[in-house]
C-alpha positions in Angstrom: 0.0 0.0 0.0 2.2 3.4 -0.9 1.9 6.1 1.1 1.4 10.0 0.2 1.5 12.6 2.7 0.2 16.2 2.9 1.8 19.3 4.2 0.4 22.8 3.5 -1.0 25.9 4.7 -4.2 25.4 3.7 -6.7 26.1 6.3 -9.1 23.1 7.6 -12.1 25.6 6.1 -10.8 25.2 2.4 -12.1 22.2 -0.1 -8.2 22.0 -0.8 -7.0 18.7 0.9 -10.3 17.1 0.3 -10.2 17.5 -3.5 -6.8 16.9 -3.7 -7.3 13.6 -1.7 -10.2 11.9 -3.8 -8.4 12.9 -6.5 -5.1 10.5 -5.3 -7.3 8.1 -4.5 -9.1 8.4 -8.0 -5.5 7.8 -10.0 -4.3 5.3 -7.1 -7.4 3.7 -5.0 -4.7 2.0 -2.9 -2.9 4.9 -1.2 -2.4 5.7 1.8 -3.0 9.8 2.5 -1.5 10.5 5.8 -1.8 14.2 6.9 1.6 15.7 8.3 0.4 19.0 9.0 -2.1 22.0 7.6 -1.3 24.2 9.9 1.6 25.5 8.4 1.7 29.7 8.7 0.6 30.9 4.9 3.7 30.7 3.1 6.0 29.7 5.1 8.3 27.0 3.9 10.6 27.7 6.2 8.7 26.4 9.2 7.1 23.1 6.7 11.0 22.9 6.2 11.5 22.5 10.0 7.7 20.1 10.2 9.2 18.2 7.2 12.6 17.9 7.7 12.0 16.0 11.2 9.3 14.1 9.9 10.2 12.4 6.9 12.8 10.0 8.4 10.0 7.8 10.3 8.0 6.8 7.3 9.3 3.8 5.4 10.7 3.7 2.0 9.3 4.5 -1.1 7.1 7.2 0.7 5.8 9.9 -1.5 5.5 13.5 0.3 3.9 16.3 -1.3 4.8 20.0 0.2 2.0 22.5 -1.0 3.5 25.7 0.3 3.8 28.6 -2.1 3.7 26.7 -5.4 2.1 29.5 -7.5 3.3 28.3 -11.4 6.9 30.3 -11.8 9.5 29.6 -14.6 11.6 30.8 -11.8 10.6 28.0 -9.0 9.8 25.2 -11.3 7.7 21.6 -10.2 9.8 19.2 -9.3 10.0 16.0 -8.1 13.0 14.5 -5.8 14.5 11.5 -5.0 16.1 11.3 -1.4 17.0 9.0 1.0 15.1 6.5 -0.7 11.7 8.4 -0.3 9.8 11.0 -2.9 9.5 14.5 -2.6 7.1 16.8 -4.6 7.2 20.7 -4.8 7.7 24.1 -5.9 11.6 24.6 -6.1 11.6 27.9 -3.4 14.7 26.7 -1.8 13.1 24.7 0.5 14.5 21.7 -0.3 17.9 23.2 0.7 16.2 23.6 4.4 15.0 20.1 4.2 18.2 18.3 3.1 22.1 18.9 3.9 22.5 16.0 1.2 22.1 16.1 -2.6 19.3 14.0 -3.9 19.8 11.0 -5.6 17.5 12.4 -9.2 15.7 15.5 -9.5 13.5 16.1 -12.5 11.4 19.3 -13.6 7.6 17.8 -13.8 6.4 17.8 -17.4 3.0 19.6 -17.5 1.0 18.9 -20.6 -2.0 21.6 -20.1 -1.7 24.1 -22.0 -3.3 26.8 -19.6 -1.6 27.7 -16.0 -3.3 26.1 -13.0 -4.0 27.8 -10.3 -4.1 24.9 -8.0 -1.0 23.0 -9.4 -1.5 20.7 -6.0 -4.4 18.9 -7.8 -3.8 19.6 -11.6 0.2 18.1 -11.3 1.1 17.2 -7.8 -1.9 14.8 -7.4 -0.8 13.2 -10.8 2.6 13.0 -10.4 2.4 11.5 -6.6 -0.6 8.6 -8.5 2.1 8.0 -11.0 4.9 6.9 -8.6 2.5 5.1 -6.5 1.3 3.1 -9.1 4.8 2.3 -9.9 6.0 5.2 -12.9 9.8 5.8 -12.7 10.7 9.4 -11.3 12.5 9.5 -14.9 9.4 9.3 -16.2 7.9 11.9 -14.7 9.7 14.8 -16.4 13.2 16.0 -17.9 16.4 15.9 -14.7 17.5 18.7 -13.5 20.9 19.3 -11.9 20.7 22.6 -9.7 17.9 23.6 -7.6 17.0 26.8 -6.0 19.0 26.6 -2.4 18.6 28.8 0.7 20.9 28.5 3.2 19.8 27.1 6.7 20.4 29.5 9.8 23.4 28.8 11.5 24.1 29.9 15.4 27.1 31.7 15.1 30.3 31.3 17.7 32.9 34.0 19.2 35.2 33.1 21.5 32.9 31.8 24.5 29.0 32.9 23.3 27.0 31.1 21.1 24.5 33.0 19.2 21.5 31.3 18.2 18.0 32.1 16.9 14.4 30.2 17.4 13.5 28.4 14.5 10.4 26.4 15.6 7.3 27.5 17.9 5.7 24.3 19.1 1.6 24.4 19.7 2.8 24.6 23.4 4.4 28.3 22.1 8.1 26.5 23.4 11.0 27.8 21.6 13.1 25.7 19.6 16.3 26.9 18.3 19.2 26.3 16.5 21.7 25.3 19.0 22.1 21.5 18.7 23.9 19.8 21.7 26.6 19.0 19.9 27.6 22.6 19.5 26.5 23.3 23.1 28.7 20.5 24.6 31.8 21.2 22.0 32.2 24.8 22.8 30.7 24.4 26.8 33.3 21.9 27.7 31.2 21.5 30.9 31.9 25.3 32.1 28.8 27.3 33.6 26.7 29.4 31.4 23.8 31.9 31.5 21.4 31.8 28.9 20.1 34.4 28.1 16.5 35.9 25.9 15.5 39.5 24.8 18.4 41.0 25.3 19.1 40.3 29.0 15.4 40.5 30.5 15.5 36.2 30.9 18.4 34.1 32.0 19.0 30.9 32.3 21.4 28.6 34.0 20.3 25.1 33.7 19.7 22.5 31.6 16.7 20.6 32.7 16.4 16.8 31.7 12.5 17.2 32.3 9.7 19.9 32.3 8.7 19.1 35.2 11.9 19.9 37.2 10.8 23.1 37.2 7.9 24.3 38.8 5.0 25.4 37.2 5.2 29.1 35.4 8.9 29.1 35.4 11.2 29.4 32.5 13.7 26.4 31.7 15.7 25.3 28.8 16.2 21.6 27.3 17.5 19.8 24.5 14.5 17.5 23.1 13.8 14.8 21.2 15.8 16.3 18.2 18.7 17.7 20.0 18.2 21.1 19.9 17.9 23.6 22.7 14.5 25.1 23.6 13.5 27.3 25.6 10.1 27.1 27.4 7.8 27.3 30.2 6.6 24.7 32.4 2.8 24.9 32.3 3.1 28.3 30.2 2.7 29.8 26.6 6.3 30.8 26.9 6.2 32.7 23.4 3.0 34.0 23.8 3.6 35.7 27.4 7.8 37.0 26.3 6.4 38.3 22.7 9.0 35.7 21.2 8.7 34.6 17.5 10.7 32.8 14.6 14.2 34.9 14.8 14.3 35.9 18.7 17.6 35.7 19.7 19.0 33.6 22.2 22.4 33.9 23.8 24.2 31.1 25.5 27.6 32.5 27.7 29.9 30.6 29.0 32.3 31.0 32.0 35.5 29.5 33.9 
């Protein structure tokens, strides 16, 4: 049974995933939709970037994902189809397939549209097709002519002098906590186990512990902690922690360290 996913930032009000759905299911009654998320902020690839990039590993091989965020026609951001890791991705080429991936994909191939007139819902004129296509077992070649650059963006990188690592948020969860990134790898490598203060909006909020749980803090309290993916965040135990401190994607956060 292949599987298809969604992301987009289409609202759960719009016709969108539904039509786009029965029509996947029209070319390829035997896939499986699964929804990754459409709640995506409108236009924002970078945070579907972030939603994708830390998705995508758990489903198995041969998975088909389709990312509609921002794919107005544009000779400029072509549709394209990727091969990666052993799994599909389809998309507008914005760049964010260079937020996604560090790696290069195995094929990528511009998706040969035969209408004649522009769509102005490519997710269901060529997106729905092309995912049917691979399901029903189409080679990727087949899907298009390859291409051999895309359109990249560079990832944000925290940036180090001498003891301070300079990081940004990157992610607000539903529970408004701040991820950033500052992975624990950098943390540890430039830390070597000295004390540190970090620190958020200038120097209103510090920090100088690394909690292992929530929970160690007490309720309304600000704490940081590396989670599931290894990257710092910064929240608030029983809080909206980005709500209440005006935080959003870009905040800076500080991390000192002393002898």
């Amino acid at each position: 049974m292949p599987i298809i996913t969604l992301t987009t930032d289409w609202q759960s009000t719009d016709f969108y995933a539904g039509a786009i759905k029965g029509k996947i299911l029209s070319l390829c009654p035997s896939a499986n939709i699964i929804d990754i998320s459409h709640n995506i902020q409108t236009f924002n690839f970078v945070q579907a970037a972030f939603i994708i990039k830390n998705s995508y590993k758990n489903f198995p091989e041969g998975t088909i994902h389709i990312i509609c965020i921002n794919s107005e026609q544009n000779e400029t951001k072509p549709f394209i189809v990727l091969k990666i890791n052993k799994q599909y991705f389809i998309g507008a080429d914005t760049g964010i397939f260079g937020l996604i991936f560090d790696e290069q994909a195995e094929i990528a191939i511009k998706i040969k549209n035969n209408k004649t007139s522009i769509s102005t819902f490519p997710e269901f004129d060529i997106f729905a097709e092309a995912a049917a296509n691979l399901a029903n077992g189409k080679q990727i070649s087949e899907l298009g002519d390859k291409i051999k650059e895309l359109n990249r963006i560079i990832p944000l990188r925290p940036t180090i002098d001498d003891n301070i690592i300079t990081g940004k948020i990157v992610y607000i969860d539903s529970y408004k906590n701040a991820i950033t990134n500052i992975s624990k790898n950098i943390f540890d490598t430039i830390g070597k186990n000295r004390k540190f203060e970090i620190t958020i909006k200038s120097n209103l909020f510090k920090i100088n512990k690394i909690n292992n749980t929530y929970h160690e803090t007490s309720a309304g309290e600000i704490l940081a902690i590396f989670n599931s993916l290894d990257y710092l965040e910064i929240a608030m135990n029983h809080g909206n922690l980005c709500e209440l401190l005006n935080l959003d994607t870009n905040s800076i956060v500080r991390i000192v360290f002393s002898d």
